[in-house]
Backbone as CSV, one residue per row, in Angstrom:
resi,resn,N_x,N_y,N_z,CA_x,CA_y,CA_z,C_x,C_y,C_z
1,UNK,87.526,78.289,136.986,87.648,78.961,135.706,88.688,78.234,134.854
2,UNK,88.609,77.896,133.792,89.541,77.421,132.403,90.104,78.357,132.339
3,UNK,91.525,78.005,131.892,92.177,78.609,131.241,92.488,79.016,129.569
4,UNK,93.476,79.277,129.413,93.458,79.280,127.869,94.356,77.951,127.066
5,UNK,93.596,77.365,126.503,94.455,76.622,125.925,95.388,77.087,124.944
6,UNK,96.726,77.365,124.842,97.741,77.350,124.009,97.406,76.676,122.900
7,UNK,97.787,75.837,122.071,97.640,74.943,120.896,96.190,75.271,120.181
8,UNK,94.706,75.538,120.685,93.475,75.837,120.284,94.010,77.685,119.431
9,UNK,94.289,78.324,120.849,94.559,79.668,120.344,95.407,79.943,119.175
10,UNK,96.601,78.904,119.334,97.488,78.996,118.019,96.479,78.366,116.756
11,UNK,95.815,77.684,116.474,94.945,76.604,115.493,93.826,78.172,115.804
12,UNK,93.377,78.900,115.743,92.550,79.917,115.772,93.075,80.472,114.882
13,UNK,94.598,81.142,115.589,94.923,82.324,115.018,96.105,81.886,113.564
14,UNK,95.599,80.502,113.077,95.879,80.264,111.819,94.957,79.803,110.846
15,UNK,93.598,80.277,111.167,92.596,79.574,110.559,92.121,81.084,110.049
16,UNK,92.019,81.933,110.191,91.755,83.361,109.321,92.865,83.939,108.312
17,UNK,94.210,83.348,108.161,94.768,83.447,107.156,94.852,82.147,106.216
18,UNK,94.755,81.589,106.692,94.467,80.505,105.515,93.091,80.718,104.626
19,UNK,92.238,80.989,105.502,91.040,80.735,104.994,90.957,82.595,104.163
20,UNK,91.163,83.215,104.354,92.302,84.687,103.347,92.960,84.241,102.590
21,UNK,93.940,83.295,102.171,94.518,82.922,101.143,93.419,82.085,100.342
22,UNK,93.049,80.768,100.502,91.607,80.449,99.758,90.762,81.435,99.161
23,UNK,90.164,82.676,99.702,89.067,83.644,99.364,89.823,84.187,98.455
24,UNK,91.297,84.786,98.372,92.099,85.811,97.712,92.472,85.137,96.527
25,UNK,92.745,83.299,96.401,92.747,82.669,94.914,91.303,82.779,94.471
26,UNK,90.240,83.384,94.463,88.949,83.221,93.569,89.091,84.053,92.507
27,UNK,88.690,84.382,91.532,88.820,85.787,90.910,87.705,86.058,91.665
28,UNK,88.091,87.729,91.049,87.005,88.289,91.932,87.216,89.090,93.158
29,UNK,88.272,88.577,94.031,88.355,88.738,95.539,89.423,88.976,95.635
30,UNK,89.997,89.968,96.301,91.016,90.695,96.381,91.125,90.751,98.100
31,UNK,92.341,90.111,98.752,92.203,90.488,99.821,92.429,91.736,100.631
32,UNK,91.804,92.574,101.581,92.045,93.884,102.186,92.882,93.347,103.670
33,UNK,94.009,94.277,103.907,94.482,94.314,105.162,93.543,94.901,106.206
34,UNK,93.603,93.701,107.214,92.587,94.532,108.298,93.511,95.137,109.495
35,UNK,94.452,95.188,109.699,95.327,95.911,110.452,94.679,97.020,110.812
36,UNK,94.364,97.739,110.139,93.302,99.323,110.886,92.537,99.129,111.425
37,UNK,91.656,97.883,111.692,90.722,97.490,112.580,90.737,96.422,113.536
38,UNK,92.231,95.523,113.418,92.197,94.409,114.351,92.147,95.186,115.804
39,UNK,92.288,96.126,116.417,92.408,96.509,117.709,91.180,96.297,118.274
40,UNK,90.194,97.516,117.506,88.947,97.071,117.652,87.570,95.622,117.594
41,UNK,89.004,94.983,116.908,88.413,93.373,116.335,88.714,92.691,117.464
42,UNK,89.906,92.742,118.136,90.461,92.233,119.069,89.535,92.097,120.338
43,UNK,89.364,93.586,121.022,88.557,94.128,122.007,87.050,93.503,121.796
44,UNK,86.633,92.612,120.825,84.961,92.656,120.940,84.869,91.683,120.612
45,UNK,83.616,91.009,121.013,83.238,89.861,120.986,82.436,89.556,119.585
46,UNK,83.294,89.081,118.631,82.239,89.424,117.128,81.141,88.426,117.029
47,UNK,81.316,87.472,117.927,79.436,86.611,118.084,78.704,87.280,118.566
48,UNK,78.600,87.938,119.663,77.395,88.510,120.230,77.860,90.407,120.140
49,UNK,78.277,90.610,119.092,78.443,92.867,118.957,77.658,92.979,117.911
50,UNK,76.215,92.278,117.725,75.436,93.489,116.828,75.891,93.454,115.334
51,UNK,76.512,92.425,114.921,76.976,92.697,113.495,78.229,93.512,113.132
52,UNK,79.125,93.976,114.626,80.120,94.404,114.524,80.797,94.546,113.553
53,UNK,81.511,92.980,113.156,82.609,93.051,111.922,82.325,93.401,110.398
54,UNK,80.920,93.119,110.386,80.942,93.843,109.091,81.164,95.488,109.162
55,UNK,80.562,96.149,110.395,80.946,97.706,110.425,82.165,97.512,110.610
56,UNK,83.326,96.989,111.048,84.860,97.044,111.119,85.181,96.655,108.862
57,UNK,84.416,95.737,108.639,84.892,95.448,107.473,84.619,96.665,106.290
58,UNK,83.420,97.102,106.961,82.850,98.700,105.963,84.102,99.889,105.768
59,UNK,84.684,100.079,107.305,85.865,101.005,107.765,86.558,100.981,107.108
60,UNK,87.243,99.552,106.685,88.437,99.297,105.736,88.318,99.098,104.307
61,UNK,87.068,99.580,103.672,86.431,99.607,102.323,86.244,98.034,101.825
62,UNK,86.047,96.841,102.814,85.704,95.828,102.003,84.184,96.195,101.369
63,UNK,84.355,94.663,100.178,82.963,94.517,99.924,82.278,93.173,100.426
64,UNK,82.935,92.620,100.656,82.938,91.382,101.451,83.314,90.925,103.036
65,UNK,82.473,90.284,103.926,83.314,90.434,104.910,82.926,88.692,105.625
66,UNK,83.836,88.326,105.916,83.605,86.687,106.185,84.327,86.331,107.744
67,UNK,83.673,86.065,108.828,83.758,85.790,109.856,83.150,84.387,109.986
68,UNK,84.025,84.049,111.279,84.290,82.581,111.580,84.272,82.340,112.910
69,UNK,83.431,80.987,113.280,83.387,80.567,114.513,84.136,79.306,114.608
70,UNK,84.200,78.949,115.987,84.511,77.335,116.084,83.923,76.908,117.028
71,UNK,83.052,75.946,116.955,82.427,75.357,118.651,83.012,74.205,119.052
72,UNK,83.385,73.908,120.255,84.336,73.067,120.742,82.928,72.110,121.814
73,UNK,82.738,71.267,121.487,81.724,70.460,122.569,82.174,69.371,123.296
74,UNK,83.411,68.975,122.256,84.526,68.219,123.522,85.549,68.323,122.727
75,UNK,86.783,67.664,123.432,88.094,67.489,122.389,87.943,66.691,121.425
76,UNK,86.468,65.931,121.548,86.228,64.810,120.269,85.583,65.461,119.223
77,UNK,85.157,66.476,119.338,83.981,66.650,118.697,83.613,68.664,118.467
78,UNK,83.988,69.258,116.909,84.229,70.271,116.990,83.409,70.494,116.058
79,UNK,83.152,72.037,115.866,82.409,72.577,114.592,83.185,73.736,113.781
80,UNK,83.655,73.978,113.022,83.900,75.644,112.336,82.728,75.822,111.238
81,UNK,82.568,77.382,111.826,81.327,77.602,110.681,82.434,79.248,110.207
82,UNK,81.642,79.465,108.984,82.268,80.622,107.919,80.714,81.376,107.570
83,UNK,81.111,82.820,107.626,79.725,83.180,107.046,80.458,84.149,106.493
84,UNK,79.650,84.721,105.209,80.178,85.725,104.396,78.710,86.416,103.807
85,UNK,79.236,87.846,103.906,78.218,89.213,103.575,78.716,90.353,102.797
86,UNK,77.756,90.104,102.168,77.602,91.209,101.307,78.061,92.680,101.348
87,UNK,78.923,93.304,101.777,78.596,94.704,102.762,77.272,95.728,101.827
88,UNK,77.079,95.609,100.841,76.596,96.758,100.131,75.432,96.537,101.092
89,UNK,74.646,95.533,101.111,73.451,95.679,101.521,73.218,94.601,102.730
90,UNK,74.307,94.208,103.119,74.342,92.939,104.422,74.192,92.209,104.480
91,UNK,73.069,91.613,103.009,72.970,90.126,103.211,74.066,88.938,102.587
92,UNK,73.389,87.961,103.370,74.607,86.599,103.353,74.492,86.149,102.108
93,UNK,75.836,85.965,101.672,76.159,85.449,100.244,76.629,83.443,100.418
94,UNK,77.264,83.295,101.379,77.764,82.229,102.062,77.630,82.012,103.198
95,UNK,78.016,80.427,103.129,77.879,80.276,104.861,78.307,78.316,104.768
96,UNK,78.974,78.156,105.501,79.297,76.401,105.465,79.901,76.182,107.077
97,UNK,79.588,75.167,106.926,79.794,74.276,107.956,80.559,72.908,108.061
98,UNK,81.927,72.744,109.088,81.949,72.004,109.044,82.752,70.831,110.169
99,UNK,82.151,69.487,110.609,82.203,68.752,112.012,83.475,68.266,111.624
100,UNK,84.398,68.443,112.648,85.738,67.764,113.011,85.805,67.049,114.082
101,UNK,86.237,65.834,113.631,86.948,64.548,115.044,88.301,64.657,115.606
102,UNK,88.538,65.536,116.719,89.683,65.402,117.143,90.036,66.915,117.164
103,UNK,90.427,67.021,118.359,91.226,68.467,118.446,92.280,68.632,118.340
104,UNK,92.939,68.323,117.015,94.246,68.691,116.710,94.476,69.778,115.653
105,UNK,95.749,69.854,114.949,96.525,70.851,113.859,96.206,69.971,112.669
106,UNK,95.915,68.999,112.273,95.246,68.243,111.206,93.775,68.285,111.258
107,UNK,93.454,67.738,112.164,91.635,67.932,112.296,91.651,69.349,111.832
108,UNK,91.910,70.227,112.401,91.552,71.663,112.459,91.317,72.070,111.097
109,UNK,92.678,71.925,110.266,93.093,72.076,108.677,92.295,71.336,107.839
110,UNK,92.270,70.042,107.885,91.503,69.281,106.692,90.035,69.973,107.229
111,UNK,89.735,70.131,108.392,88.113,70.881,108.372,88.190,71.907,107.772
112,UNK,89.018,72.760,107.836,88.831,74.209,107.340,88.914,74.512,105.798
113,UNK,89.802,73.371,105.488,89.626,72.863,103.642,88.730,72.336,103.291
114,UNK,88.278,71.582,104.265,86.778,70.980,103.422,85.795,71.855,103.620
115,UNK,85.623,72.712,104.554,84.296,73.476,104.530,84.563,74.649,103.337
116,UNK,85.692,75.121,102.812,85.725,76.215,102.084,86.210,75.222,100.654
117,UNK,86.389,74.018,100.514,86.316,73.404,99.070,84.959,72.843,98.545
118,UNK,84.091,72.589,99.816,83.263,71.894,99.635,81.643,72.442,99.619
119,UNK,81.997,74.033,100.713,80.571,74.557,100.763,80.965,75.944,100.403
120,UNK,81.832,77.091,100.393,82.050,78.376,100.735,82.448,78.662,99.407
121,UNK,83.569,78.321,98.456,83.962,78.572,97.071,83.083,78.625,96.054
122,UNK,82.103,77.187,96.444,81.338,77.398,94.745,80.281,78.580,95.405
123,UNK,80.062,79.275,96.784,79.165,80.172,97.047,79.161,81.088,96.751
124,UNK,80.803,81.560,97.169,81.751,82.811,96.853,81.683,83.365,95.364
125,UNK,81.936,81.886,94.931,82.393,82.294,93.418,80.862,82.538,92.385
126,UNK,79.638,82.077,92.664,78.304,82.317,92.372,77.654,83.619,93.024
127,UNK,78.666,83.873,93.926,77.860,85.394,94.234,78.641,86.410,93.597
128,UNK,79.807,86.656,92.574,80.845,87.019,92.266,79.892,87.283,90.272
């Protein structure tokens, strides 16, 4: 069994506030504290719960709700994807993708800027 990598988990758990500060400069988008629901966010697996986070994002009166993956296929070779929904009616407003070389705190960042300068903003801001 693997363990947890330290340095990945930290580069995780700085890639949903950044990418919250980006969404919160659009007009339009106002960011909501999810604190009333991270427990439950925490506890579940939001790739495979059924559409979970948008019902966690409904709870906390967003209208928007944007969840994020990262696929790791080696230390050479990574993916972060962003998807964003609608809550009124669920469907996807956004969605980008984007391949990083290198598993570091730079790779990680310049990916996560380029997928939300390059595919997620002008989406955001056209569904707005």
């Amino acid at each position: 069994m693997l363990g947890k990598n330290e340095a990945q988990e930290a580069r995780l758990d700085r890639m949903a506030p950044m990418l919250r500060e980006d969404i919160g400069g659009l007009d339009g988008y106002e960011i909501i504290d999810t604190a009333p629901v991270q427990a439950k966010a925490d506890a579940s697996n939001l790739q495979s719960c059924g559409n979970c986070a948008l019902t966690f994002a409904r709870e906390i009166d967003a209208d928007v709700a944007v969840i994020g993956t990262v696929q790791k296929v080696s230390n050479l070779i990574l993916n972060i994807n962003a998807y964003a929904f609608d809550l009124e009616d669920g469907k996807e407003i956004a969605r980008g993708s984007a391949d990083i070389r290198s598993n570091t705190d730079e790779s990680w960042d310049r990916g996560l800027n380029y997928l939300f300068k390059n595919t997620l903003k002008e989406q955001l801001e056209a569904a707005r």
